[in-house]
C-alpha positions as CSV (number, residue, x, y, z in Angstrom):
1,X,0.0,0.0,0.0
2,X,2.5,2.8,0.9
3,X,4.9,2.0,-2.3
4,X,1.6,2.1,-4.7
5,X,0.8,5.4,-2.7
6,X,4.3,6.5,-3.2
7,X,4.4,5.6,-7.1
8,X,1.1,7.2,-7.5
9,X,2.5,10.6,-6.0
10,X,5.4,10.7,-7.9
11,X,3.5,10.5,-11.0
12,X,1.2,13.4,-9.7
13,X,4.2,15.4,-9.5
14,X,5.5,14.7,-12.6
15,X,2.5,15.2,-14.3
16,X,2.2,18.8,-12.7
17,X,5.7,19.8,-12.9
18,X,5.4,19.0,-16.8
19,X,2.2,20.7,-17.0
20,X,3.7,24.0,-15.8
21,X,6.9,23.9,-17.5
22,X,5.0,23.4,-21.0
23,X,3.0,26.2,-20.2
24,X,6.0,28.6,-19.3
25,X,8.1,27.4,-22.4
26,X,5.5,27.5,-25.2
27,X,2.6,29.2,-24.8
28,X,3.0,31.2,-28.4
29,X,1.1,27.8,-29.9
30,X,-1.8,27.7,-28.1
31,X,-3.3,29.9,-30.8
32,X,-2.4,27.7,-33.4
33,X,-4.6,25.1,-31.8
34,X,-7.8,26.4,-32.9
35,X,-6.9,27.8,-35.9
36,X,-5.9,23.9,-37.5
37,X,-8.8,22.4,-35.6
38,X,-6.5,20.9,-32.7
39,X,-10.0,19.8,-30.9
40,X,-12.7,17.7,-32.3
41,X,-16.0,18.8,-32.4
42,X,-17.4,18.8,-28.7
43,X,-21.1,17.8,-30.3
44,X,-19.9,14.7,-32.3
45,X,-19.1,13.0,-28.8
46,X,-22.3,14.7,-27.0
47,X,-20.4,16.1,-24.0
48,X,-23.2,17.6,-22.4
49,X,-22.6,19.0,-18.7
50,X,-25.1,16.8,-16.7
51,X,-28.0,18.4,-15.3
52,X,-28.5,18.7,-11.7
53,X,-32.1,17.4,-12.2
54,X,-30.8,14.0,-12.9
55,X,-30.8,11.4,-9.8
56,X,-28.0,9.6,-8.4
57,X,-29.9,6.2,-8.4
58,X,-29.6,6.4,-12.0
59,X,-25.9,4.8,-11.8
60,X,-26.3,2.6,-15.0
61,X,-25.8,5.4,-17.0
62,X,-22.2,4.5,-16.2
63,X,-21.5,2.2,-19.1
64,X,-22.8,5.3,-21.8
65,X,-20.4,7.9,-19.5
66,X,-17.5,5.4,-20.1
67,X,-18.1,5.3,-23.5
68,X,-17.8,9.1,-23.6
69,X,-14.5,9.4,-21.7
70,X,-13.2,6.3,-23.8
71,X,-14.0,8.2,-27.2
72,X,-12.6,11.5,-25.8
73,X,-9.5,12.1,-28.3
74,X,-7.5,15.6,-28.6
75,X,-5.6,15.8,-31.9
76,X,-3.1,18.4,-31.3
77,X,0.7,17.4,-31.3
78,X,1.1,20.3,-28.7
79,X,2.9,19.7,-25.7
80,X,0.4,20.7,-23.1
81,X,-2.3,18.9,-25.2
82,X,-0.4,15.9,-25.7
83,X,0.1,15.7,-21.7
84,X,-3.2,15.8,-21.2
85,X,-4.3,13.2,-23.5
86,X,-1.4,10.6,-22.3
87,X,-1.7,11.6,-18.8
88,X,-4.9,12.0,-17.9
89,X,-7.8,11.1,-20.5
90,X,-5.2,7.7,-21.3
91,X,-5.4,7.4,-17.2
92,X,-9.2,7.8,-17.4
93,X,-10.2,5.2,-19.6
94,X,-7.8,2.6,-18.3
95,X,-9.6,3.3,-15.0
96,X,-13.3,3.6,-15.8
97,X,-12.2,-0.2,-18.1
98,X,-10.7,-1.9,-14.9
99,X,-13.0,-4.2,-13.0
100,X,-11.2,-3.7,-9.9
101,X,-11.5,-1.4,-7.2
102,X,-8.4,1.5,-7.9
103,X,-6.3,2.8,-4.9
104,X,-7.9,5.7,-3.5
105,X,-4.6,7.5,-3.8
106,X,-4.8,6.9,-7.4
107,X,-7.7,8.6,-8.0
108,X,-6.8,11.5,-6.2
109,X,-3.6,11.8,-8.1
110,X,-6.1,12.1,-11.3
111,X,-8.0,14.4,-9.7
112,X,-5.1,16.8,-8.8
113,X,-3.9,16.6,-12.5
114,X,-7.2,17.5,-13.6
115,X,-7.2,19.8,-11.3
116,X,-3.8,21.5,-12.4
117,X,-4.7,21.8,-16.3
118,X,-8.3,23.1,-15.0
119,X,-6.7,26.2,-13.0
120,X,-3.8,26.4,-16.3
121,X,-6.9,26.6,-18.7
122,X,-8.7,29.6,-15.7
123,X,-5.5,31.4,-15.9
124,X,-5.2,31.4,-19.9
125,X,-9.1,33.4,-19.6
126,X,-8.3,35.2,-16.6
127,X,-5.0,36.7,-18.8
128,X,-6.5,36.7,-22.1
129,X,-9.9,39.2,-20.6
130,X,-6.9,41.9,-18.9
131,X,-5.4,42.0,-22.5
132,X,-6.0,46.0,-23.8
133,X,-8.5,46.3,-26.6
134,X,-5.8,48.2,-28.7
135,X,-3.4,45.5,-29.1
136,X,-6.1,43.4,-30.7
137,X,-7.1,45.9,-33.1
138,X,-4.2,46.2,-36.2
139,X,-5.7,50.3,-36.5
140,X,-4.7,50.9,-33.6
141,X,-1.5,49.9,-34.0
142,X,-0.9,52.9,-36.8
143,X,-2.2,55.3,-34.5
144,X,-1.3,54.9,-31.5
145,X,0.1,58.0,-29.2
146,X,3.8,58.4,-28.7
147,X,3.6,57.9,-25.1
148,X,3.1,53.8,-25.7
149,X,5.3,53.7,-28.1
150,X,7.1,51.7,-25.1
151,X,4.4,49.1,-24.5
152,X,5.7,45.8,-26.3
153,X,3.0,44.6,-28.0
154,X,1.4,41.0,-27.5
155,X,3.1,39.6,-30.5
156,X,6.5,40.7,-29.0
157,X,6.3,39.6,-26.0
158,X,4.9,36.3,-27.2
159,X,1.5,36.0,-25.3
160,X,-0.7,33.9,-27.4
161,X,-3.8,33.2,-26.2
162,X,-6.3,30.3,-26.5
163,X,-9.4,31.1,-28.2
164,X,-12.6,30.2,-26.8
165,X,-13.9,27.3,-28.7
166,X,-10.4,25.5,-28.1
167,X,-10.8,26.8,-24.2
168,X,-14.5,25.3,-24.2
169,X,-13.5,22.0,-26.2
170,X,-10.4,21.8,-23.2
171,X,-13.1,22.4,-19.9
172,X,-15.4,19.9,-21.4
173,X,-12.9,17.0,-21.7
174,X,-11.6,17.6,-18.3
175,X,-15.4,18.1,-17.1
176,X,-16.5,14.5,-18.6
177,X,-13.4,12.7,-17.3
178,X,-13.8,14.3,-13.9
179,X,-17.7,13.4,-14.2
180,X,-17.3,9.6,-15.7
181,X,-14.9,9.1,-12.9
182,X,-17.3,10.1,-10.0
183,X,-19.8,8.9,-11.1
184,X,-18.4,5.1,-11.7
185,X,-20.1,2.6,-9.5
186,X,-16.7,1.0,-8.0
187,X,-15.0,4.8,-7.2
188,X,-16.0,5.7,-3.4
189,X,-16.1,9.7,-3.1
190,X,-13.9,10.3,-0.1
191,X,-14.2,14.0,1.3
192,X,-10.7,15.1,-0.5
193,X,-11.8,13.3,-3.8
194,X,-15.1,15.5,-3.2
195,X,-13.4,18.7,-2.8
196,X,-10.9,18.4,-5.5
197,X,-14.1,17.4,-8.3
198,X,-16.0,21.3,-6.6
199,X,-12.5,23.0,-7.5
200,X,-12.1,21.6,-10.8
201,X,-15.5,22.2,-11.7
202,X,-15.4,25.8,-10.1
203,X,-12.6,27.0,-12.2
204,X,-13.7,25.4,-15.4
205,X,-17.0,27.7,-14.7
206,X,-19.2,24.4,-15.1
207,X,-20.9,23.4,-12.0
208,X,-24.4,22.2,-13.0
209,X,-23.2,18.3,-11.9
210,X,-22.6,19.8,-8.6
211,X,-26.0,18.9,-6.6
212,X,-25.8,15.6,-8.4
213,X,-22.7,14.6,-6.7
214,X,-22.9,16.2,-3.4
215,X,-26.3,13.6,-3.6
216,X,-23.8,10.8,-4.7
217,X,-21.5,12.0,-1.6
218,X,-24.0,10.6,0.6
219,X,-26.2,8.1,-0.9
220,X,-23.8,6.2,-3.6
221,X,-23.0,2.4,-2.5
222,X,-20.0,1.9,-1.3
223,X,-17.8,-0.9,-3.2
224,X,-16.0,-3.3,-1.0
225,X,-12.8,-4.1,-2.0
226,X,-11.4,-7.6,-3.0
227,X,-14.9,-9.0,-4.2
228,X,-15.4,-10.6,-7.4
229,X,-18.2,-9.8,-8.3
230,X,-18.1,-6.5,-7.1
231,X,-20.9,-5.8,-3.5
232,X,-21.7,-3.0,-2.1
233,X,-22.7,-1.3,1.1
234,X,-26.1,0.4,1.0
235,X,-24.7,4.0,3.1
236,X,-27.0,6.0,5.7
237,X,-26.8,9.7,4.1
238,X,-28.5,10.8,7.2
239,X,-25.2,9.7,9.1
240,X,-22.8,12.7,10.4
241,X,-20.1,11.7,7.9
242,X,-22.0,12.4,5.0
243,X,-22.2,15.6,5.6
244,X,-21.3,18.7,3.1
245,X,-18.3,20.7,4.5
246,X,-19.3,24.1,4.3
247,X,-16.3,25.2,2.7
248,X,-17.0,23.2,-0.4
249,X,-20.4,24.1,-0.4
250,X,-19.6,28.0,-0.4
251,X,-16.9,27.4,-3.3
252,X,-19.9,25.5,-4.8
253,X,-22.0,28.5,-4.7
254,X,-19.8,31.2,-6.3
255,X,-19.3,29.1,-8.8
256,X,-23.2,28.8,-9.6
257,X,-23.2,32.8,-8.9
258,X,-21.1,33.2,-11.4
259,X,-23.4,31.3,-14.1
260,X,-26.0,33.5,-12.9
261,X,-27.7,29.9,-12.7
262,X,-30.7,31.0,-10.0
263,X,-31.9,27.4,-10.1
264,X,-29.0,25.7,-9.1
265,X,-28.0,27.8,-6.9
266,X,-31.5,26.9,-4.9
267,X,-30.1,22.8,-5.6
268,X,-26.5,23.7,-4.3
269,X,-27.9,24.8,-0.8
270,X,-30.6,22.1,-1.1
271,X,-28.1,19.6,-0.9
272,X,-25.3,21.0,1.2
273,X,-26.5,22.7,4.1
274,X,-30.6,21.5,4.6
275,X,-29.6,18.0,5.1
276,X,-29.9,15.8,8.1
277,X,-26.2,15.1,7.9
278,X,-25.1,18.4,8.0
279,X,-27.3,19.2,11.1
280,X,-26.3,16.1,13.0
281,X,-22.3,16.8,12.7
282,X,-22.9,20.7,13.5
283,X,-24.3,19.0,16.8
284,X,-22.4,16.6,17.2
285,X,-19.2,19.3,16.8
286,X,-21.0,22.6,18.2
287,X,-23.0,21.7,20.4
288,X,-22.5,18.1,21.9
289,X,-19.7,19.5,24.5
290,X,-21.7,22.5,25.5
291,X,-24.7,20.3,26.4
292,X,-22.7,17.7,28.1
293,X,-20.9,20.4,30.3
294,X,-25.0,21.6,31.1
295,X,-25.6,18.4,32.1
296,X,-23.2,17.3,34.2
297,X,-23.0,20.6,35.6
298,X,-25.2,20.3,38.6
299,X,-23.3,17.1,39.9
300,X,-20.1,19.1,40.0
301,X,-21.7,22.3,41.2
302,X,-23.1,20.1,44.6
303,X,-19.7,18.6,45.1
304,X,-18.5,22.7,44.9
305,X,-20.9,23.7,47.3
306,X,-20.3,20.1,49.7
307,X,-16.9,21.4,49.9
308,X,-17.3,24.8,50.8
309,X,-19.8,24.2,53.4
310,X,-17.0,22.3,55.3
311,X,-15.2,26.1,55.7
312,X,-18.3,27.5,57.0
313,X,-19.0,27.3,61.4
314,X,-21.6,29.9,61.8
315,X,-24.6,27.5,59.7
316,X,-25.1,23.9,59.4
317,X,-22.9,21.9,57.1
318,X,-26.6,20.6,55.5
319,X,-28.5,24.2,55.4
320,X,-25.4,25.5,54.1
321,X,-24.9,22.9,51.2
322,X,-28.2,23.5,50.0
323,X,-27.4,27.4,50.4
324,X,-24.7,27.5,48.2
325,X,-25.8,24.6,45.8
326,X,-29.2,27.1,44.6
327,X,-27.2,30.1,44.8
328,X,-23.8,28.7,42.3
329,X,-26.5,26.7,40.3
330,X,-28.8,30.0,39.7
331,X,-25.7,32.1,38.9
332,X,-24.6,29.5,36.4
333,X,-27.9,29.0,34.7
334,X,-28.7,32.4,34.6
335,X,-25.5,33.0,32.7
336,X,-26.0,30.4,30.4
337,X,-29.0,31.3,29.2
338,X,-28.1,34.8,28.7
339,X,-25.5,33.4,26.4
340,X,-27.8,31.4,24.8
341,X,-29.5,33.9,24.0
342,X,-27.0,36.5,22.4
343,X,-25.9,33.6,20.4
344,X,-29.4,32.6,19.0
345,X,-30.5,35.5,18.1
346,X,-27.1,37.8,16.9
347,X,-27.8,39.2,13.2
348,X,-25.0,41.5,12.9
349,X,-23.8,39.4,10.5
350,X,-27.4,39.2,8.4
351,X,-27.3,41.9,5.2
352,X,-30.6,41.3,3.6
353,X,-31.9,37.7,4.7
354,X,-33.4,38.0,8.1
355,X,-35.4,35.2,10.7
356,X,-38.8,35.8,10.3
357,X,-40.8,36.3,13.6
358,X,-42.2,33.2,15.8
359,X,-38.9,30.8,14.3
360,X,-37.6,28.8,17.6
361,X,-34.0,30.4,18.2
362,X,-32.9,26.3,18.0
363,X,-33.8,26.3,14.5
364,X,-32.3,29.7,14.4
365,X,-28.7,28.4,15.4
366,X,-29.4,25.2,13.4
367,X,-29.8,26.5,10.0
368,X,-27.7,29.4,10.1
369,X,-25.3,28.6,7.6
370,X,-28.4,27.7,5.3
371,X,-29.4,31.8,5.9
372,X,-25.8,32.7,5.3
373,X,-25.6,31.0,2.0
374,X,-29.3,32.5,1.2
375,X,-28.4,35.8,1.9
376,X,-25.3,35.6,-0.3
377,X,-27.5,34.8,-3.2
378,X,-29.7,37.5,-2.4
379,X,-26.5,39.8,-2.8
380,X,-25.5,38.5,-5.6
381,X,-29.1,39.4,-7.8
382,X,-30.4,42.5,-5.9
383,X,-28.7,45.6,-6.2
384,X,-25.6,46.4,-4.8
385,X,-26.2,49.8,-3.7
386,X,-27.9,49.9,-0.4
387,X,-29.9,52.9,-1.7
388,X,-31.5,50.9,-4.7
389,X,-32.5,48.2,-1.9
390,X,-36.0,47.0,-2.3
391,X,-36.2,48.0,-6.1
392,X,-35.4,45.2,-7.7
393,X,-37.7,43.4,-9.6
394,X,-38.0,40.4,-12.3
395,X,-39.1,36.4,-12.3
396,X,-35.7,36.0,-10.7
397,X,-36.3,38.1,-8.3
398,X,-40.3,37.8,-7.2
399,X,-38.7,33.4,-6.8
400,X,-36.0,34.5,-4.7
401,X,-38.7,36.6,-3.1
402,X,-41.0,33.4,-2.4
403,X,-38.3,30.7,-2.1
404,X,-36.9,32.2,1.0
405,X,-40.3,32.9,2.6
406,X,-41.8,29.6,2.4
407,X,-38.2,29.0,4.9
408,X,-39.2,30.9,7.8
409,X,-37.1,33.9,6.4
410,X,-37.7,37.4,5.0
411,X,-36.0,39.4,2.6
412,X,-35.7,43.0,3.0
413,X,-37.5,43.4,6.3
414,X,-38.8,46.9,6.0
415,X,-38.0,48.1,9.4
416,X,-34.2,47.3,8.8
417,X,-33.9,49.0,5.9
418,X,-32.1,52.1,5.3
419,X,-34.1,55.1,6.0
420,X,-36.9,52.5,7.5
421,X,-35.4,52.9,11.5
């Protein structure tokens, strides 16, 4: 086990070290892979991004996405291109073919390569949108001022960038490998394999399989290893360890922000944050201690005031137990429930998505992160000037509007808008 895990990161490095020195070396050819039809038509294959309508049970589609993967073929004798085909679509389809169960480190050494060509492929866009207007435009060339006379020009300095259909044809093969590989029936989803697919997916700007897989996270069955034929373990997805870690559920969302996708925004949070698994492990982690410490409080508390009563020569040692027992044990309740309180029912950090009135402060403290994520997708499609606040308008907006009443919340609330004191 540790020399396959070894081996396995070795390759990973490898792969990324020659990712990045390809990149750095020869980046004047990426143009030329669009221009001589490098990628093969995306349709031909039918790469579709899968919809997050689609169910998880639906796991025989398996054989079709192998197929995909298997008939996934980039053309270009580019070095970067030629990487990823040997190193990671070659890696794919040997994979998805085995009937074995693959080393979990294996698969996450895919999933980092992926990973590394994904953020090489954001950082060609992110560079190629900050490139000036004027240096694409030959006019401007003749009359530009003397002051940027200076400037070296793209074709100087060498920065070719990719165009967009060989960009798009790039995300898409990454997006089906990432997707055939998740999706397989004897690949179990471990939390870091879970994380590493929302990154990918995030910086390839395509995350409508998103809800799908954080469903897959919890219900898939889990293959066990050394079985021939392959069984599987039917998993609890209400079970604390299914739950989705808020961190990947946030990247999750900004990356369905940034699609503008208002519907699968509404699955992302559906899926993340309003399941029973990610309510039992923020009670289990947040609360379990605190309510064990309330419990066992009184017991310590009485030996407290048994031992103190010893000091005491002016009452009896019995009077004087139950004295100081009521008076420690009201002092500490008290306190606690004051701080209950302030905790339950804090909004300094609401902006536009607020509790509406008669909701238990439990369910208050228990669903907060679902408000928090709510209220960041309330940002993202009102207004972002405070004073245009309660102007917005639109089916968009008038769903938003009723989504987030029928869950015991209110957007807007008039009396806590500007002006509205």
């Amino acid at each position: 086990m540790r020399s396959t895990s070894l081996t396995c990161n070795h390759a990973t490095k490898r792969i990324i070290e020659r990712a990045f020195n390809i990149r750095r070396a020869s980046r004047k050819h990426w143009t030329s892979l669009a221009q001589h039809g490098c990628f093969e038509d995306d349709r031909s294959h039918g790469w579709a991004t899968p919809k997050s309508k689609r169910l998880p049970s639906q796991i025989s589609r398996s054989a079709s996405t192998r197929a995909q993967v298997r008939d996934l073929s980039l053309t270009s004798t580019h070095p970067l291109v030629s990487t990823l085909e040997n190193q990671v679509l070659k890696r794919a389809r040997t994979l998805l073919e085995s009937s074995t169960v693959p080393e979990t480190v294996e698969i996450e050494g895919l999933f980092q390569a992926c990973e590394v060509f994904a953020k090489l492929i954001a950082e060609e866009t992110q560079t190629s949108r900050q490139t000036p207007t004027s240096q694409a435009i030959p006019a401007s060339n003749l009359l530009s001022l003397e002051e940027d006379r200076h400037v070296p020009r793209a074709r100087d300095r060498g920065d070719v960038f990719l165009s967009v259909p060989a960009k798009n044809a790039a995300a898409r093969a990454i997006s089906s490998t990432a997707y055939g590989i998740i999706i397989d029936p004897k690949i179990y989803i471990t939390p870091k394999l879970l994380s590493a697919y929302v990154n990918i997916h995030s910086l390839l700007n395509r995350p409508q399989s998103l809800p799908e897989v954080f469903q897959l996270y919890a219900s898939k069955p889990s293959p066990k290893p050394k079985t021939s034929p392959l069984q599987f373990t039917t998993p609890n997805p209400n079970k604390p360890t299914a739950h989705i870690p808020i961190s990947v559920a946030d990247t999750a969302l900004s990356a369905a922000i940034r699609t503008k996708d208002l519907p699968l925004c509404f699955d992302i949070i559906n899926h993340s944050v309003c399941t029973r698994a990610f309510q039992y492990h923020k009670f289990l982690r947040r609360a379990f201690i605190p309510i064990s410490g309330a419990v066992l409080a009184p017991f310590a508390i009485y030996k407290l005031a048994l031992e103190l009563s010893g000091h005491l020569s002016n009452m009896d040692v019995a009077v004087a137990t139950d004295v100081l027992f009521a008076g420690i044990l009201a002092y500490v309740g008290f306190t606690a429930t004051i701080g209950v309180v302030a905790v339950t029912t804090s909004n300094d950090q609401m902006d536009r998505v607020t509790w509406a009135s008669g909701t238990p402060l439990r369910e208050r403290w228990m669903r907060e992160e679902e408000r928090m994520l709510i209220d960041r997708v309330a940002g993202a499609w009102g207004f972002p000037q405070r004073s245009k606040r309660g102007e917005e308008e639109g089916p968009d907006w008038e769903a938003l509007r009723e989504w987030i009443g029928m869950r015991a919340m209110i957007l807007d609330r008039t009396e806590l808008m500007d002006g509205m004191e």
